[in-house]
N, C-alpha and C positions, 0 to 999 in steps of 0.2 A: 646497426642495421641487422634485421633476423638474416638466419642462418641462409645463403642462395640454396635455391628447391634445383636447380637445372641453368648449364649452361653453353652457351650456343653466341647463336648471331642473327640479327635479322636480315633477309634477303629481300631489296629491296630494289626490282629492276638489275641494275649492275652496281646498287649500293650494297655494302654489305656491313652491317652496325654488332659489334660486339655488343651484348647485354648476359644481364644474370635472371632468371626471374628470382622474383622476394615474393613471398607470399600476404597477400591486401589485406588480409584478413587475420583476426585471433581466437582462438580458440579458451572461450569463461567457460563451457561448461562446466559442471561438477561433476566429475568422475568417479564411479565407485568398485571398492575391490570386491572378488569374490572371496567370503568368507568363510569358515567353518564356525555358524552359532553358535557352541558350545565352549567353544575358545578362543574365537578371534584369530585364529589362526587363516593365513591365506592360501585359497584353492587356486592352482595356477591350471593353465594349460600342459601338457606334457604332450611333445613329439612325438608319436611313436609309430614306427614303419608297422604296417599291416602285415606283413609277412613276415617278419621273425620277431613280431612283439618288443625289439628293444627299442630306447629312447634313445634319439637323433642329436646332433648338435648345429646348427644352424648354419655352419659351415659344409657340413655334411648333405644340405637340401639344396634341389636346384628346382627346374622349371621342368614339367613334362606334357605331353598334348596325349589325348588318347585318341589315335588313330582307326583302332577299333575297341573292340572286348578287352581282345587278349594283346593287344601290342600297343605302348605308350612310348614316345620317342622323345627323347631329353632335350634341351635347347636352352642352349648357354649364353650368357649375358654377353660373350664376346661375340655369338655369329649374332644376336640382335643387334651389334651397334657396327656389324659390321654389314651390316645390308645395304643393296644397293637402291636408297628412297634418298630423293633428293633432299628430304624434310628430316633425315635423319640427326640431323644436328644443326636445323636452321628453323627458323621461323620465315617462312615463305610467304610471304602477302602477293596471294593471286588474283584479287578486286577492289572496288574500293564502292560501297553502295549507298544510297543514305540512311543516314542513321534510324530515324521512322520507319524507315522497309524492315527490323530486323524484329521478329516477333522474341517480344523478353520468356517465352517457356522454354526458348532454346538456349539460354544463356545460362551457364553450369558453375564454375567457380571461379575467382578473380584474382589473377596477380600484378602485380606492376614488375617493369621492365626497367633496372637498374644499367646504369653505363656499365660496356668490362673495362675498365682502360682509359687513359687518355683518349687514344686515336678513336672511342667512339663517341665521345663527346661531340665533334660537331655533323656528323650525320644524325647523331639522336636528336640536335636540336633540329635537325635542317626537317626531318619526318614528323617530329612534333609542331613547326612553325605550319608545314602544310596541311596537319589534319586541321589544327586548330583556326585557319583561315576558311577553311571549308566546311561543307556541313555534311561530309561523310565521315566513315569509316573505312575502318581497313580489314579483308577478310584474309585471313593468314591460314596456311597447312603447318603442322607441327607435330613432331612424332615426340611421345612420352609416355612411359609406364607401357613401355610393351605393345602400345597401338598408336597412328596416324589418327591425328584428331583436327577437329576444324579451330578456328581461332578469330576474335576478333580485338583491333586494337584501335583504342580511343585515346584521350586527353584528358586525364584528371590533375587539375592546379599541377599544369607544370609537369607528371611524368606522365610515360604512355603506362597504359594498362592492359593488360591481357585478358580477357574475358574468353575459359573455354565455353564449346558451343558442342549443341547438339548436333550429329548430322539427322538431315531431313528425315531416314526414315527410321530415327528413334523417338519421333515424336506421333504418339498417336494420337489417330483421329476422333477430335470430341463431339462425331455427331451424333453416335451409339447414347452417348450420357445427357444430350441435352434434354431437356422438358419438352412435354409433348405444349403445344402452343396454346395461351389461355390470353383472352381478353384481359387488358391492362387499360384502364380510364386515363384519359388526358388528364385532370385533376389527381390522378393518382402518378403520374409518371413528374408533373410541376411541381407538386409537395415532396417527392425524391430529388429533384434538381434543389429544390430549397434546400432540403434537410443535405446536401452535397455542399451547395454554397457557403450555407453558415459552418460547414465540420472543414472548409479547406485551410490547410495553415500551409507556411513558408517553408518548413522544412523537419525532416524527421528525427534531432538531434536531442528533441526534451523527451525520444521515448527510455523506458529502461524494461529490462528483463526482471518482472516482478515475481517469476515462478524462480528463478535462481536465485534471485535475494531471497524470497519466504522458506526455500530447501536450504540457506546456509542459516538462517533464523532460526532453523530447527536442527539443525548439525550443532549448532554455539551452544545450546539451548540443551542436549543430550550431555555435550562433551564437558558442559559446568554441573549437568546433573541439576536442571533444572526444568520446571514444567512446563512443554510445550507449549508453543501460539496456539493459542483458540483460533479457527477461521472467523472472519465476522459475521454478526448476526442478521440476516435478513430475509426478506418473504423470498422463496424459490420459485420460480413459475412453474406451474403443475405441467406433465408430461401430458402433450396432449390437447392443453387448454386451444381454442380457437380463440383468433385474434381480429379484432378488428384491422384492416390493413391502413384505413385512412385514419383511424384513430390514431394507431402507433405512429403513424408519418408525423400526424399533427402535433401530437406529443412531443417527437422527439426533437421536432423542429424550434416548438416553445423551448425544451429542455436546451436546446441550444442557445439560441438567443439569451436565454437568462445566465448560461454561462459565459457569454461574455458578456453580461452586465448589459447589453441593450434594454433598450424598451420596445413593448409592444405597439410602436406605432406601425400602421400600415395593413396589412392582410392579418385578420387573428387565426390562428390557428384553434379550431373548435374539436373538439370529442364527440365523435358518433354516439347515438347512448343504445347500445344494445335491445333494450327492450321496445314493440312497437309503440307506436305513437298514438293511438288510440287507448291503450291500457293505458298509457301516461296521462292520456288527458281526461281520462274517466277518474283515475285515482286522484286529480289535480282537483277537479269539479266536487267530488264528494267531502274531500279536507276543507274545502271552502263551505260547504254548506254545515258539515260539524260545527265548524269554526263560528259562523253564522250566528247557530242556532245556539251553543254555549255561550256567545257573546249575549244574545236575547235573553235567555235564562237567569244570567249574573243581572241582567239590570233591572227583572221585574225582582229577581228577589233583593233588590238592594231597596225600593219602592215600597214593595212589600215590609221589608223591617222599618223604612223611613217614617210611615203610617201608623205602623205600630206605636213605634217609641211617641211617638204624637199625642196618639190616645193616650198614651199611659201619663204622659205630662198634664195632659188635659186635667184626667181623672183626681189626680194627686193635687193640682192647685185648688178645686172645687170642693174637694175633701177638708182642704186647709179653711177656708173660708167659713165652712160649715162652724167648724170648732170656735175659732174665733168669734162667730157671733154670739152664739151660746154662752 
C-alpha cells in the first residue's frame, strides 16, 4: 500500500470511522533536472534569507503571513493543528446530494480512504453499504495543507473515495468566454449526434500517454547515442484554411464507421464540394462536348484511311492483271 498522505477519521452523525487517506492516483510523468550544459552538472535551488544573504536549512524555515509591508507574523505547525475547527482532524460529512447535482469542474484530486484499525472496519463497511445502495453522495468538510477544504465521497469497487472539491466561489463564471450565438442547422447538430454515436466506447482503459512514451523514445534514443525518431510524415492543415463544417461531419462519420469495419448501409454520408454548382456543371458540359467531338474526329479519320487502303488494293490488283496479259 503507498505511503498514507493524512490521517484522521470520518465523522459520521455519531459514527466515527478511523481511516488513512492513500493517494488514487500515480505520478508517470518524466521529470527533468536543471542542468549546467556545459557539464551536466546540477543547478539546484538554494535557500537563502533575504536579509543576511546566508543559505537556510530546512529546519531552520517555518510559515509566515504578511500582515502588512513591514510586519510578517510566524505560525507554527503546532498552533495550526491545534486550532479550534471541528474538521481539524476529521472528515466531517455534512450532506448527502445526488450524485448528477455535482458539477465535475469542481472536482480537484482523488484519494481513497483506507480502514485505521480493526475497530473501523465495520462502520467503513456500514457507510460504503449505504452510499452504494443509494444514488447519492457524501459532501464532507476536511482541513489539510494549512486550509479547510470541501470534500466528496463516493464507492469505487468496494472502497470510498475522497474526491477534493472546489468551493463555489473558486469556480469562475464562463459566461465572459462563451461564443457570441451563431445559427447551428438541424442537419448539422444530427450528423454531430452521429459522428457522437459511432466514436462512444465502453470504457477508457485502451487509452495511453503517447507524448510520455514518444519523450522517453527520445531520452533511450540520446542515452544509446543514437538518431532520434523522426515525427511521422503527413499533410498538416494550413493555419487558417476554411472548412467546410458538414463536410468534416460527414467525413468523420464515414471515417468512423469504416473504423469499425461496418458498412455503409443506410444514410451515406456525402462531401460538400466547395466550388459552385453552376461552374461545375459548365465544366461537366464542355468535357462532354471535347469528348464528343474527338470521339467524331477518330472515326471519320479511321474511314478516311479505310477508303484509302481500298483504293490502293484496287489499284495494285488492276496493275497486276495488266502485266499478266501482256
Amino acid at each position: 500500500m503507498p505511503r498514507p498522505l493524512w490521517a484522521g477519521a470520518i465523522s459520521f452523525g455519531l459514527v466515527t470511522i478511523p481511516v488513512k487517506i492513500v493517494s488514487a492516483t500515480e505520478d508517470h510523468d518524466v521529470h527533468f533536472h536543471r542542468v549546467h550544459l556545459a557539464d551536466m552538472g546540477r543547478v539546484r535551488t538554494r535557500k537563502v534569507c533575504e536579509l543576511d544573504g546566508e543559505v537556510v536549512s530546512q529546519d531552520e524555515i517555518g510559515k509566515g503571513y504578511e500582515v502588512s509591508r513591514d510586519e510578517t507574523v510566524a505560525v507554527t505547525d503546532e498552533e495550526l493543528e491545534r486550532m479550534p475547527l471541528p474538521t481539524a482532524k476529521a472528515i466531517e460529512i455534512v450532506a448527502f446530494v445526488d450524485a448528477g447535482s455535482i458539477d465535475p469542474v469542481r472536482i480537484s484530486d482523488s484519494y481513497y480512504l483506507a480502514v485505521d484499525g480493526q475497530v473501523a472496519v465495520k462502520p467503513y463497511t456500514l457507510l460504503r453499504k449505504a452510499l452504494e445502495r443509494s444514488s447519492k453522495v457524501a459532501v464532507a468538510k476536511f482541513a489539510w495543507h494549512g486550509r479547510e477544504r470541501l470534500g466528496l465521497l463516493r464507492i469505487r469497487e468496494g472502497a470510498i473515495v475522497l474526491h477534493s472539491m472546489k468551493w463555489p466561489d473558486e469556480v469562475r463564471d464562463p459566461q465572459e468566454l462563451a461564443p457570441k450565438a451563431v445559427e447551428v442547422g438541424d442537419e448539422e447538430i444530427e450528423q454531430a449526434l452521429q459522428l457522437a454515436d459511432r466514436m462512444t466506447i465502453e470504457d477508457l482503459s485502451g487509452f495511453r500517454d503517447e507524448y510520455r512514451q514518444a519523450l522517453e523514445d527520445i531520452i533511450a534514443a540520446k542515452a544509446d547515442g543514437k538518431p532520434l525518431p523522426s515525427p511521422d510524415e503527413g499533410e498538416e492543415k494550413k493555419a487558417g484554411e476554411v472548412v467546410d463544417l458538414m463536410a468534416a461531419l460527414n467525413a468523420s462519420v464515414k471515417a468512423a464507421k469504416e473504423s469499425r469495419g461496418e458498412n455503409h448501409d443506410g444514410r451515406e454520408a456525402t462531401v460538400h464540394e466547395m466550388r459552385p454548382a453552376k461552374e461545375t456543371s459548365g465544366r461537366t458540359a464542355t468535357a462532354k462536348k471535347k469528348a464528343a467531338s474527338s470521339k467524331s474526329a477518330t472515326a471519320k479519320n479511321t474511314t478516311a484511311s479505310a477508303s484509302s487502303r481500298a483504293k490502293k488494293s484496287t489499284g495494285k490488283k488492276a496493275a497486276a492483271k495488266k502485266r499478266t496479259a501482256s
